[in-house]
Jmol script that loads the backbone (N, CA, C; Angstrom):
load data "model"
ATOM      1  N   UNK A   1      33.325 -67.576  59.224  1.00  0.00           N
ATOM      2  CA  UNK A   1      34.020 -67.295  60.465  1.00  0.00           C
ATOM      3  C   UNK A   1      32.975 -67.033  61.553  1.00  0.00           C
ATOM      4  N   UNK A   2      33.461 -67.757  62.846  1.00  0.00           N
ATOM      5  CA  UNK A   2      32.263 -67.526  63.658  1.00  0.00           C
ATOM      6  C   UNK A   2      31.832 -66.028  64.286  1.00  0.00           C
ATOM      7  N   UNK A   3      31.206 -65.533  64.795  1.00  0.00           N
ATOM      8  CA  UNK A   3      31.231 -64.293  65.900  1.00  0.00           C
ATOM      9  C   UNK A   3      32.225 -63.691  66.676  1.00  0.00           C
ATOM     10  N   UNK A   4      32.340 -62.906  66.370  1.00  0.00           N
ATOM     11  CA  UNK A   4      33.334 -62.236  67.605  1.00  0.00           C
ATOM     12  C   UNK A   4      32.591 -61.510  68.927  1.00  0.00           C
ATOM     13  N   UNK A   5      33.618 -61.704  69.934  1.00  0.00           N
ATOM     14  CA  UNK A   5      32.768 -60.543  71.201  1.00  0.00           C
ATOM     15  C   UNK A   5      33.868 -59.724  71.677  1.00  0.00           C
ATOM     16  N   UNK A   6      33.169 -58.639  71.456  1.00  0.00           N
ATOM     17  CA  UNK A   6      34.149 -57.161  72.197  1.00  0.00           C
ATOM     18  C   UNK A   6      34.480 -57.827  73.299  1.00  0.00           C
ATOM     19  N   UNK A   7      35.865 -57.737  74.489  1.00  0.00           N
ATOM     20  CA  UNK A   7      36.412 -57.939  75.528  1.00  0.00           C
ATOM     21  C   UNK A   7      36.101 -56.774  75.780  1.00  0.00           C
ATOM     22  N   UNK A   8      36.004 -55.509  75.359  1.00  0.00           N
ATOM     23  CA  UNK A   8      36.819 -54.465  75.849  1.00  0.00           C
ATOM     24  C   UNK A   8      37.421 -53.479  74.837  1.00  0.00           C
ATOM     25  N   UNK A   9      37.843 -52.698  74.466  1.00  0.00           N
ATOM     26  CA  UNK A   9      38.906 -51.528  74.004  1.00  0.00           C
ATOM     27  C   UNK A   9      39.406 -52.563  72.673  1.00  0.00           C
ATOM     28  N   UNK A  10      38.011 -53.062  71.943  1.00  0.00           N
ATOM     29  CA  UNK A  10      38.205 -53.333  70.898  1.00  0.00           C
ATOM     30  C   UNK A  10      39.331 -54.633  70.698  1.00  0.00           C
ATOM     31  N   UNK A  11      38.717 -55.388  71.998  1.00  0.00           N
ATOM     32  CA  UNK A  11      39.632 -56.969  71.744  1.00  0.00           C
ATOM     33  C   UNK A  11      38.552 -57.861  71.778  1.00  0.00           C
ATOM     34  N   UNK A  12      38.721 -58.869  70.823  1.00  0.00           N
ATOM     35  CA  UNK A  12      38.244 -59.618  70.016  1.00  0.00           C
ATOM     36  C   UNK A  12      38.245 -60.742  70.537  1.00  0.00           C
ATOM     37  N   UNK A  13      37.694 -62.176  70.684  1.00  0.00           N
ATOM     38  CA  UNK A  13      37.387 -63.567  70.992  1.00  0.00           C
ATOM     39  C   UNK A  13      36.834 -64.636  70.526  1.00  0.00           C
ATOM     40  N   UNK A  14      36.753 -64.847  69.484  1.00  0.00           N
ATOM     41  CA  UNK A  14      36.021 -65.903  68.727  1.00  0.00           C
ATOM     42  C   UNK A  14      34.750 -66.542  70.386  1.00  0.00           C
ATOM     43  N   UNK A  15      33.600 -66.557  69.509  1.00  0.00           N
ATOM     44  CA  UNK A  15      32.608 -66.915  70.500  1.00  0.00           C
ATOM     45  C   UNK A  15      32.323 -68.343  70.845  1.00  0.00           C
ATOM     46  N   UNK A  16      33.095 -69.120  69.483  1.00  0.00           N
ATOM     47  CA  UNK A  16      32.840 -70.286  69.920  1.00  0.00           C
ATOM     48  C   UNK A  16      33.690 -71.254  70.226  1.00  0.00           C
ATOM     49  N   UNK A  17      34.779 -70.488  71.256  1.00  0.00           N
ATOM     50  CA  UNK A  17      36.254 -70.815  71.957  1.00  0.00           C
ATOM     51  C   UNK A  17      35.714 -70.612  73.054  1.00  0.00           C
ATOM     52  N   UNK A  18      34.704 -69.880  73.734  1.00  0.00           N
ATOM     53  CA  UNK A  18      34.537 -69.351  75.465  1.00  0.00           C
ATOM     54  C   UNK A  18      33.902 -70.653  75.511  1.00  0.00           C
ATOM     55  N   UNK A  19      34.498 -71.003  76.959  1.00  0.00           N
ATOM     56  CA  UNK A  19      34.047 -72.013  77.985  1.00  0.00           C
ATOM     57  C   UNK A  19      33.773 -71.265  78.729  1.00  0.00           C
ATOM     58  N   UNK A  20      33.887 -70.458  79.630  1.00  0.00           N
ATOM     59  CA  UNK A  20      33.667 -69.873  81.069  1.00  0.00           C
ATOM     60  C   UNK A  20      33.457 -68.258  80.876  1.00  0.00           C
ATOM     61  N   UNK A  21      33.081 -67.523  81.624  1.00  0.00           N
ATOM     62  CA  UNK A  21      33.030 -65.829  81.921  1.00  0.00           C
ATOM     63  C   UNK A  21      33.241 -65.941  83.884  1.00  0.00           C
ATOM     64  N   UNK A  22      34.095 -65.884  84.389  1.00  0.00           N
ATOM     65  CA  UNK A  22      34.039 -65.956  85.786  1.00  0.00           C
ATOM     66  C   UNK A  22      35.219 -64.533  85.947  1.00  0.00           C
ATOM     67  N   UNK A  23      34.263 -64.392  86.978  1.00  0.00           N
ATOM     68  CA  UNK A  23      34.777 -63.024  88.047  1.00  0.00           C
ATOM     69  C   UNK A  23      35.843 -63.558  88.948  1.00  0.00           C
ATOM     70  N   UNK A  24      36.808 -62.064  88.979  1.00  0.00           N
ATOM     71  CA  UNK A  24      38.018 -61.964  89.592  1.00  0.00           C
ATOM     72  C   UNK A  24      38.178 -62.201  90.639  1.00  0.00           C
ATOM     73  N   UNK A  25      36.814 -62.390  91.660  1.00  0.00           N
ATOM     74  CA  UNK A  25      36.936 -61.951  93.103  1.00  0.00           C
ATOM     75  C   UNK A  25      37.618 -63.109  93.797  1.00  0.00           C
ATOM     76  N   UNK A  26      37.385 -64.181  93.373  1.00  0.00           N
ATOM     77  CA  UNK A  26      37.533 -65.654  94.118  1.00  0.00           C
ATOM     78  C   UNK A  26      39.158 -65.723  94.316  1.00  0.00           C
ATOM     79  N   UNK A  27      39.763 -66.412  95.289  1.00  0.00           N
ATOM     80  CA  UNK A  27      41.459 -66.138  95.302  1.00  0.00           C
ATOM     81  C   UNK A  27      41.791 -67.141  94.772  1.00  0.00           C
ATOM     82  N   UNK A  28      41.097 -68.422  94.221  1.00  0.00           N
ATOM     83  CA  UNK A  28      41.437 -69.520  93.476  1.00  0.00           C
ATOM     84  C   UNK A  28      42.068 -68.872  91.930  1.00  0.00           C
ATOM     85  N   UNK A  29      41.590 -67.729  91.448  1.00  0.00           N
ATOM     86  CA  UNK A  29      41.384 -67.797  90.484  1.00  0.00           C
ATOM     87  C   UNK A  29      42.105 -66.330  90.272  1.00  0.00           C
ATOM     88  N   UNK A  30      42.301 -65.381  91.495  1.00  0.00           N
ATOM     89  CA  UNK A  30      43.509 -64.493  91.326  1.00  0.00           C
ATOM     90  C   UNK A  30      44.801 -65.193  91.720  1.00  0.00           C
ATOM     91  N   UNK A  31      44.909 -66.426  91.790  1.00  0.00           N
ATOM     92  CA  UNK A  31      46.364 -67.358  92.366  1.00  0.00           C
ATOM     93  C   UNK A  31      46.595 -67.562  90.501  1.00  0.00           C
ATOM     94  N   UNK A  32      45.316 -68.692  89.605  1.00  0.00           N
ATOM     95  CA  UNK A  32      45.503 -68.868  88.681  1.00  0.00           C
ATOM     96  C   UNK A  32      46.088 -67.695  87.639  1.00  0.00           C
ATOM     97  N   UNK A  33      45.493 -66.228  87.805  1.00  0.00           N
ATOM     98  CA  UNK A  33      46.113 -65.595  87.085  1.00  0.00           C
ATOM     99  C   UNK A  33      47.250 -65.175  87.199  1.00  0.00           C
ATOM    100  N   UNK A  34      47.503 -64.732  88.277  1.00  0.00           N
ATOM    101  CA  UNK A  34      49.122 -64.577  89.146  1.00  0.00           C
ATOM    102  C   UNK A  34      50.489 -65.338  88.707  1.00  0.00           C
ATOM    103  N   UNK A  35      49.810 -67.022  88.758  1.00  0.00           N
ATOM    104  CA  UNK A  35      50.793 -68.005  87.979  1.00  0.00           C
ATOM    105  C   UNK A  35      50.907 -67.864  86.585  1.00  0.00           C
ATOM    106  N   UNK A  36      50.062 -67.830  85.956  1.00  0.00           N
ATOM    107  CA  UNK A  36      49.894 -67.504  84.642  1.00  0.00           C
ATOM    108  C   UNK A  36      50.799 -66.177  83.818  1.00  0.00           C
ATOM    109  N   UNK A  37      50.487 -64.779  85.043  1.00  0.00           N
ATOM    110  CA  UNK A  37      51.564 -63.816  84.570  1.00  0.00           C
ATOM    111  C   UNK A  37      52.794 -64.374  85.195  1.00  0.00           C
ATOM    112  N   UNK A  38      53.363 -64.908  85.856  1.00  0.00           N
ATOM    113  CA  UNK A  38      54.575 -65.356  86.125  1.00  0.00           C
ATOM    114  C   UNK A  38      54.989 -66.119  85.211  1.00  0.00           C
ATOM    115  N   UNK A  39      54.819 -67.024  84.876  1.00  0.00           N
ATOM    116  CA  UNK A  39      54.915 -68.157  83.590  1.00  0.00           C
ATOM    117  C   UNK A  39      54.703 -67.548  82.180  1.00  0.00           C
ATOM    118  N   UNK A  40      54.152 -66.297  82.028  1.00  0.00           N
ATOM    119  CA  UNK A  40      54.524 -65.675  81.114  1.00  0.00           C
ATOM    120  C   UNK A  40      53.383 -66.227  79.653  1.00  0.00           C
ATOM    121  N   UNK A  41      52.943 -67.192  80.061  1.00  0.00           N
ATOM    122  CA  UNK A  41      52.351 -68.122  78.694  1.00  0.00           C
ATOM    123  C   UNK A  41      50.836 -68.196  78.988  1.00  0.00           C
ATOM    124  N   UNK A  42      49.858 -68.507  78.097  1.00  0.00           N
ATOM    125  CA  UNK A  42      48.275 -68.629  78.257  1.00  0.00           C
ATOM    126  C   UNK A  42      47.587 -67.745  79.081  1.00  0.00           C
ATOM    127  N   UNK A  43      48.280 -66.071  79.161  1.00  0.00           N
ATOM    128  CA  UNK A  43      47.286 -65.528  79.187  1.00  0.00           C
ATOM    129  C   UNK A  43      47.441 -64.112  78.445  1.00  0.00           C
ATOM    130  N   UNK A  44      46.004 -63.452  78.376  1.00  0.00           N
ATOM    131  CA  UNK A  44      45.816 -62.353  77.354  1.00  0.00           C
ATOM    132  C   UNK A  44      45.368 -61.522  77.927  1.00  0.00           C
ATOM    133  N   UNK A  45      46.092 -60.249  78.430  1.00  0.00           N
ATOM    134  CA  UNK A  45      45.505 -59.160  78.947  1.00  0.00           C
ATOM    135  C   UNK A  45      45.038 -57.927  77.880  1.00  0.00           C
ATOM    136  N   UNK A  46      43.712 -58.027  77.908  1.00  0.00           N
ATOM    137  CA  UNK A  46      43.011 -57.103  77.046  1.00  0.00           C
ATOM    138  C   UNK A  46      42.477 -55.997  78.159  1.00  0.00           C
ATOM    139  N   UNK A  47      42.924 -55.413  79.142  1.00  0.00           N
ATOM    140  CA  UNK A  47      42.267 -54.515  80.248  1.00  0.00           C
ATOM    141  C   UNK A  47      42.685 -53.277  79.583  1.00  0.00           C
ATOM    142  N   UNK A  48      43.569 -53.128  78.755  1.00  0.00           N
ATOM    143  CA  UNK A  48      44.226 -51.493  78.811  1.00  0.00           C
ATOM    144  C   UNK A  48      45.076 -50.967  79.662  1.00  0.00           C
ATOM    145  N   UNK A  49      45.457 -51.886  80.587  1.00  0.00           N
ATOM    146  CA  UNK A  49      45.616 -51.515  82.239  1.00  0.00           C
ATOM    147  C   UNK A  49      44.618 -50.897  82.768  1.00  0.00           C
ATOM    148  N   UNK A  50      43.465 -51.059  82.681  1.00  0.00           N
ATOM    149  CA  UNK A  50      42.343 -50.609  83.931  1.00  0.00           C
ATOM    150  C   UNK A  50      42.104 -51.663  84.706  1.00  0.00           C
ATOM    151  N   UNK A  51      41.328 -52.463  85.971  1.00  0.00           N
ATOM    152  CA  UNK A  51      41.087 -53.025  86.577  1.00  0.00           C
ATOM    153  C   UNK A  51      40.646 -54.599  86.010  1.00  0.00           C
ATOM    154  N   UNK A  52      41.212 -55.613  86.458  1.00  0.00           N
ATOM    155  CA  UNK A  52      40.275 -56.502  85.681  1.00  0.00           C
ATOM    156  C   UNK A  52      39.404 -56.766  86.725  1.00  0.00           C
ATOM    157  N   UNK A  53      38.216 -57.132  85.751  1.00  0.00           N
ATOM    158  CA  UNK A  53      36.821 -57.466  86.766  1.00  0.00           C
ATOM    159  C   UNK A  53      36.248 -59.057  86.236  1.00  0.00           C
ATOM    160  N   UNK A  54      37.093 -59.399  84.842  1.00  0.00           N
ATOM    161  CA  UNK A  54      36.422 -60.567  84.321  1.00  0.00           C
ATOM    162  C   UNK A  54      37.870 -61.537  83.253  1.00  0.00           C
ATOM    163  N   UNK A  55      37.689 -62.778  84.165  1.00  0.00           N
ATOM    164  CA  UNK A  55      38.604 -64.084  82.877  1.00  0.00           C
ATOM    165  C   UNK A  55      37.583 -64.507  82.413  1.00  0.00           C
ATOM    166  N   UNK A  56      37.936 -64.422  80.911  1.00  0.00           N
ATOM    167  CA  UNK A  56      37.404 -65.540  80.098  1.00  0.00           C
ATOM    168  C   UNK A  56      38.119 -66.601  79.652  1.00  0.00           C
ATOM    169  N   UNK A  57      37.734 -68.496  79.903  1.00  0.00           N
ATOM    170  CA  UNK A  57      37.970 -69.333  79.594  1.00  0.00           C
ATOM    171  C   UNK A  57      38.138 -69.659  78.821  1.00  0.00           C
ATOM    172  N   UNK A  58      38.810 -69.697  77.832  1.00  0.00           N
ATOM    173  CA  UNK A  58      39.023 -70.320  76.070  1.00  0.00           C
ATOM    174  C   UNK A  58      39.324 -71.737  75.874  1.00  0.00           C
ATOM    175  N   UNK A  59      38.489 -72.556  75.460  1.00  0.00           N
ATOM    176  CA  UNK A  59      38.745 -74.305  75.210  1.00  0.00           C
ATOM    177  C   UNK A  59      39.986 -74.696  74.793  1.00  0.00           C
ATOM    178  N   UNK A  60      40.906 -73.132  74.473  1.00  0.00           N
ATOM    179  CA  UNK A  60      42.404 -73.562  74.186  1.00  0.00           C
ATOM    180  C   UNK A  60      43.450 -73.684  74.959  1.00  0.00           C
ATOM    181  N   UNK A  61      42.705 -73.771  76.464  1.00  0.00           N
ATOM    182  CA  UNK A  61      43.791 -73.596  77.558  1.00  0.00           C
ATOM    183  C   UNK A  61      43.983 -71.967  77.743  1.00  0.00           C
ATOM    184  N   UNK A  62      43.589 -71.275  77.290  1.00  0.00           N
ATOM    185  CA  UNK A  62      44.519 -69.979  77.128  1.00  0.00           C
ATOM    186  C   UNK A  62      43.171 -68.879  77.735  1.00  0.00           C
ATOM    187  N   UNK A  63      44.023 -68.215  78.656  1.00  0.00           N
ATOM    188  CA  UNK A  63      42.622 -67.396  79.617  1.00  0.00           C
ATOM    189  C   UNK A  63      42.631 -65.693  79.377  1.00  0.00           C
ATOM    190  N   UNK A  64      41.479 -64.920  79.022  1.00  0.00           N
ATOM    191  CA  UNK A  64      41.373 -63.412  78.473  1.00  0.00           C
ATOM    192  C   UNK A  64      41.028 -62.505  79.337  1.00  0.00           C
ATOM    193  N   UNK A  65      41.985 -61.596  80.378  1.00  0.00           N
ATOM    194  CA  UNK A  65      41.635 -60.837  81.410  1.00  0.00           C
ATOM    195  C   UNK A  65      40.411 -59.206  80.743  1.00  0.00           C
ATOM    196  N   UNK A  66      39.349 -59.762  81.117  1.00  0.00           N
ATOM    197  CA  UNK A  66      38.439 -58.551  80.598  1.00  0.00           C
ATOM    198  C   UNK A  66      38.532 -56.830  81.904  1.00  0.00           C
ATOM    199  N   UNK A  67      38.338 -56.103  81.421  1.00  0.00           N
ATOM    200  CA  UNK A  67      37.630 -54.428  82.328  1.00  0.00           C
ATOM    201  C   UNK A  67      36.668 -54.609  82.303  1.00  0.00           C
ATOM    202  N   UNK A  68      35.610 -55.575  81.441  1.00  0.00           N
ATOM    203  CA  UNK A  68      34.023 -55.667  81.690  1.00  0.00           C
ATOM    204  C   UNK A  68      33.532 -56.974  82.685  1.00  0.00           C
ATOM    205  N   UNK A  69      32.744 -56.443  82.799  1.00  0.00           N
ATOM    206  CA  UNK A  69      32.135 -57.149  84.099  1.00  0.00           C
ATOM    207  C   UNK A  69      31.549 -58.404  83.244  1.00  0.00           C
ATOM    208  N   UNK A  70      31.186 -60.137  83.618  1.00  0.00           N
ATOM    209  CA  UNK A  70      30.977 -60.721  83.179  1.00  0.00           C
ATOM    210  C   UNK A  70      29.638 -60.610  83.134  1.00  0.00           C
ATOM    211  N   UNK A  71      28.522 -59.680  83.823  1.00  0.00           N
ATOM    212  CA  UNK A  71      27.236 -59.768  83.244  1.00  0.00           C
ATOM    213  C   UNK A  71      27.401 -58.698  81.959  1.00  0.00           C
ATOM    214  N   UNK A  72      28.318 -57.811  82.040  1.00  0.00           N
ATOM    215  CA  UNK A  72      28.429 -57.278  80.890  1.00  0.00           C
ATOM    216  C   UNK A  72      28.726 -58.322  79.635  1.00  0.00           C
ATOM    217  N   UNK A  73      29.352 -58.731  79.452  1.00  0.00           N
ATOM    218  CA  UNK A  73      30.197 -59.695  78.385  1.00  0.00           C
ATOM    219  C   UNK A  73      28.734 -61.033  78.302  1.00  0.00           C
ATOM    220  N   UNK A  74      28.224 -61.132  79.413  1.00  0.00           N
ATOM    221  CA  UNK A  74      26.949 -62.549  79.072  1.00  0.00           C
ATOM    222  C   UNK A  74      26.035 -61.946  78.752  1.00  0.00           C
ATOM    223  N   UNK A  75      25.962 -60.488  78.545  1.00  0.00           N
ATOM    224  CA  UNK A  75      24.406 -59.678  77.672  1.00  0.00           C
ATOM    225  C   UNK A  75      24.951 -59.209  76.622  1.00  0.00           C
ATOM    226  N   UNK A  76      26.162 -59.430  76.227  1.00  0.00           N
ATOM    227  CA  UNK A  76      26.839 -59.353  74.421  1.00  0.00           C
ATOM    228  C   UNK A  76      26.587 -60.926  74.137  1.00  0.00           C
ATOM    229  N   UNK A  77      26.756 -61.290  74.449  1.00  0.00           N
ATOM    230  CA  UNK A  77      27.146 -62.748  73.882  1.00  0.00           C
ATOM    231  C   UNK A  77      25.677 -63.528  73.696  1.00  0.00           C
ATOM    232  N   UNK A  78      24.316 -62.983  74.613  1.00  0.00           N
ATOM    233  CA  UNK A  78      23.126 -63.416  74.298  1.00  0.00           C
ATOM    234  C   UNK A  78      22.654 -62.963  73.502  1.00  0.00           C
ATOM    235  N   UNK A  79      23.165 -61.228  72.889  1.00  0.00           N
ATOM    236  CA  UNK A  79      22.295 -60.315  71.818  1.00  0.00           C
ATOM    237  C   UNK A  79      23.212 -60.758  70.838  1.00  0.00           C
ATOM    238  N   UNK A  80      22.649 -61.188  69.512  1.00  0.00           N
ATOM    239  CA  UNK A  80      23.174 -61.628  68.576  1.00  0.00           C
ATOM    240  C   UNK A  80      23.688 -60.306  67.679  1.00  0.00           C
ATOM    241  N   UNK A  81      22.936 -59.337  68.086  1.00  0.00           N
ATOM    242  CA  UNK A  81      23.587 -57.718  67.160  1.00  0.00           C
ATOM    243  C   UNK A  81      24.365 -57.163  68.038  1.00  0.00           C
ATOM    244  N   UNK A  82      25.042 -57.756  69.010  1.00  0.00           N
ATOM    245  CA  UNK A  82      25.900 -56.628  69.748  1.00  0.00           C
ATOM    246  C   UNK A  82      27.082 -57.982  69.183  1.00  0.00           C
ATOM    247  N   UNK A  83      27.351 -58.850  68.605  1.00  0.00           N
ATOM    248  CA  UNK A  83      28.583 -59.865  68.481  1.00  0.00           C
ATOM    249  C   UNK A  83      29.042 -58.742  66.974  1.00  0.00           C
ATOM    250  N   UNK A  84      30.453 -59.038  67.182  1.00  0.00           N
ATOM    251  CA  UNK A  84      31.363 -58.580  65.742  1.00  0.00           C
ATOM    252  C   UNK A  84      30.849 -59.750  64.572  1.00  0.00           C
ATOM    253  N   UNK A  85      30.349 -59.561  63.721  1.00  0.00           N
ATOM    254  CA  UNK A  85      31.090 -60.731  62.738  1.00  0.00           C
ATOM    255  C   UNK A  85      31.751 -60.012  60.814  1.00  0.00           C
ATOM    256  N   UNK A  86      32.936 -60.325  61.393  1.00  0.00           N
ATOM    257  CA  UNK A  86      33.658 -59.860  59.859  1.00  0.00           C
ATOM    258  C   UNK A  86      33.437 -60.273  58.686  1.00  0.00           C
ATOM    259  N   UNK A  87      33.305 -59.058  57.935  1.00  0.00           N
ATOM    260  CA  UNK A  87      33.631 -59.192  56.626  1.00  0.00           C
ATOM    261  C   UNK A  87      34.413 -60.210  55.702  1.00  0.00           C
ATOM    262  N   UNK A  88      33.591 -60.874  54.746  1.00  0.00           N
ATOM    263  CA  UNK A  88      34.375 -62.506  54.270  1.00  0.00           C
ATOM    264  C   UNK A  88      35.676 -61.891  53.551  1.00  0.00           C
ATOM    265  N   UNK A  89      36.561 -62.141  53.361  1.00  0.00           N
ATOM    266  CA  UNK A  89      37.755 -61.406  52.678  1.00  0.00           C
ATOM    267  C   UNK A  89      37.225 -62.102  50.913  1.00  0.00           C
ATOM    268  N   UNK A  90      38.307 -61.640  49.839  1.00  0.00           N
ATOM    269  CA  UNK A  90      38.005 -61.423  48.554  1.00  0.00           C
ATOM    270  C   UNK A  90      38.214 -63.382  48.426  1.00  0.00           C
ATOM    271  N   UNK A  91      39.226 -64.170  49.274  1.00  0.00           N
ATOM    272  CA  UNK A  91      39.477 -65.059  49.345  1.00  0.00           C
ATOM    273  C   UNK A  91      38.247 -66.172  49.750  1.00  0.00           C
ATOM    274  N   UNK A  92      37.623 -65.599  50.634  1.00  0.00           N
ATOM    275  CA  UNK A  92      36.516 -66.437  50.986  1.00  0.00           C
ATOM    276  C   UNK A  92      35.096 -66.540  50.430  1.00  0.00           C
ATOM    277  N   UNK A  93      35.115 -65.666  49.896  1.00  0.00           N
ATOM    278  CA  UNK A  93      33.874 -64.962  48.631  1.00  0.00           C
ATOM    279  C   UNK A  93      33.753 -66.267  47.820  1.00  0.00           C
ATOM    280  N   UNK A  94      32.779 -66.644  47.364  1.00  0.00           N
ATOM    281  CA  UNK A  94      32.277 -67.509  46.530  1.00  0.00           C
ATOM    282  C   UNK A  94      32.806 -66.931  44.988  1.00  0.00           C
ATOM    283  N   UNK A  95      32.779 -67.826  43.995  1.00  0.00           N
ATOM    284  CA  UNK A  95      33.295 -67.605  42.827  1.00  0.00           C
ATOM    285  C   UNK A  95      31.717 -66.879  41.879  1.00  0.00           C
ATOM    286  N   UNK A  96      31.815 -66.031  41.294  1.00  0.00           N
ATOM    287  CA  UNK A  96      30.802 -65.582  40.295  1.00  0.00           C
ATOM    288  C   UNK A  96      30.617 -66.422  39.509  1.00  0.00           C
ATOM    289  N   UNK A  97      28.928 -66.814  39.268  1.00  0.00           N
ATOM    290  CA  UNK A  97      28.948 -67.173  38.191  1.00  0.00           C
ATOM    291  C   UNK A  97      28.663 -67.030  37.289  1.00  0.00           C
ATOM    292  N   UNK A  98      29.325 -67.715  36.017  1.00  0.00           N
ATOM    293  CA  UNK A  98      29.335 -66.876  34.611  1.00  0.00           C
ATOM    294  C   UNK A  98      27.879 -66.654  34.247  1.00  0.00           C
ATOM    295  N   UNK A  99      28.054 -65.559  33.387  1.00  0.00           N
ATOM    296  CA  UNK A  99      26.261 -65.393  33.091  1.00  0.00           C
ATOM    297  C   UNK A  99      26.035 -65.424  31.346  1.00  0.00           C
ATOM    298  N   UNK A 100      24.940 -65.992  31.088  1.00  0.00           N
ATOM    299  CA  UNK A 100      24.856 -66.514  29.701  1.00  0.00           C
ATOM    300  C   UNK A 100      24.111 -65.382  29.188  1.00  0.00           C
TER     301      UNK A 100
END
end "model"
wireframe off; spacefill off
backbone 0.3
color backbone group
């Protein structure tokens, strides 16, 4: 399973779904989110309700309203020890092998 990156308050993103990290400020792109909560569909608010300061782009169409600032979120995503990566479950574990 690939990397994960904290959004925030412990929300999660597969790392190798981000296309974009762009800031809120632009009105192109507070119109896009605006439509998006109206339409109800493709988007993910991970803020907590605190301020958003950052969308992240997902190659799935589907956009992740961050509370962290996108230089925050592009200095997780360059340090390879600040990414989540989970635990293989009992399912994904390789089989033992028998021992003679």
């Amino acid at each position: 399973m690939p990397p994960l990156l904290n959004v925030g308050f412990y929300n999660f993103v597969l790392t190798d779904k981000i296309v974009a990290l762009v800031r809120i400020d632009s009105a192109p792109v507070k119109r896009l989110v605006q439509q998006l909560r109206r339409e109800g569909t493709k988007l993910i608010d991970a803020t907590q309700g605190r301020r958003t300061r950052c969308v992240v782009f997902l190659s799935s169409g589907q956009i992740v309203l961050s509370a962290l600032t996108q230089e925050t979120l592009a200095k997780r995503l360059s340090r390879p020890d600040a990414l989540f990566t989970p635990e293989p479950t009992e399912e994904e574990l390789p089989e033992d092998e028998p021992t003679e």
